[in-house]
C-alpha positions in Angstrom: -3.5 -18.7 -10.9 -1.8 -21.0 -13.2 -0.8 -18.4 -15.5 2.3 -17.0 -15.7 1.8 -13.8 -17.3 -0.4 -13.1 -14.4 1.6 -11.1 -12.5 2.4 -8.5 -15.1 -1.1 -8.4 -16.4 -2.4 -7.7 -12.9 0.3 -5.0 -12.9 -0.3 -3.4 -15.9 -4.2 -3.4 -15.3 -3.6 -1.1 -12.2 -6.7 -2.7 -11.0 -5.1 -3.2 -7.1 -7.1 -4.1 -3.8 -6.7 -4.2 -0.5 -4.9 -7.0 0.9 -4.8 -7.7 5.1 -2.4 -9.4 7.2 -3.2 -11.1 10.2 -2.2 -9.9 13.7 -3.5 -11.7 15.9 -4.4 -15.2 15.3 -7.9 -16.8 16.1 -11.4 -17.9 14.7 -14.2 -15.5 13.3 -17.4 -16.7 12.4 -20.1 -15.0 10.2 -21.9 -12.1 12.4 -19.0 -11.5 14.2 -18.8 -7.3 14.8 -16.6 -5.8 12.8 -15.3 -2.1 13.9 -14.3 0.4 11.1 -11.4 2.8 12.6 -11.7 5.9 10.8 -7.8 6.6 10.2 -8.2 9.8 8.5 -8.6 12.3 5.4 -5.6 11.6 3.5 -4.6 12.4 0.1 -2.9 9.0 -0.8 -5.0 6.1 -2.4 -4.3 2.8 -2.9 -3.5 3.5 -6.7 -0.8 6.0 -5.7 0.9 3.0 -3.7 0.7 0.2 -6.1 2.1 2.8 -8.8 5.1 4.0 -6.1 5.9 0.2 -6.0 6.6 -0.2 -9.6 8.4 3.1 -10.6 11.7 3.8 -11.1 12.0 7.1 -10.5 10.1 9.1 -8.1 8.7 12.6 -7.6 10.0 14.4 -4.4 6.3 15.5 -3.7 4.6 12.3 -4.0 6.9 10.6 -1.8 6.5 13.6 1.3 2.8 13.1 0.9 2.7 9.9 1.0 4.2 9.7 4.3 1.6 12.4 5.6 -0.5 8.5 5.3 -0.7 5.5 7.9 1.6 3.1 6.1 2.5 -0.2 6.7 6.4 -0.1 8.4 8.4 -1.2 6.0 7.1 0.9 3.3 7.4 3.6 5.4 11.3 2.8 6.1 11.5 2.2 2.0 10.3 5.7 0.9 12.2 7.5 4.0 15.2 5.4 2.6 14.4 7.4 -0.5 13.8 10.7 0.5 17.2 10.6 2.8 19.1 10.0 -0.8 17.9 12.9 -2.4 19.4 15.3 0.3 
């Protein structure tokens, strides 16, 4: 980006995507299908995840529901981690 305020602006602006990883590797080529897996009705949005990250302290609700969501692994193990200090 080539600025180095970036980060924290982009943080700050809680204006956060959706990122993907890649799983498998291989080539795609325009008009390949593309199949969209329902995962869900959940009440976690992205917003409430990028926020979570950058928080110091967390509520004890927020964290239970946002493991009611399909999480990525290790943020799963982080907020478990969490919630297994509190008791």
């Amino acid at each position: 980006m080539q600025d180095r305020g970036f980060g924290l602006k982009f943080r700050d602006a809680e204006r956060p995507g959706i990122y993907f990883r890649v799983l498998n590797e291989g080539e795609i080529e325009t008009g390949d299908p593309v199949t969209f897996v329902e995962s869900g009705d959940y009440d976690v949005t992205i917003l409430d995840l990028f926020r979570y990250k950058y928080r110091q302290q967390h509520d004890h609700a927020d964290l239970r529901r946002y493991l009611d969501a399909p999480l990525a692994t290790r943020m799963r193990a982080e907020i478990e981690k969490k919630l297994a200090a509190r008791q």
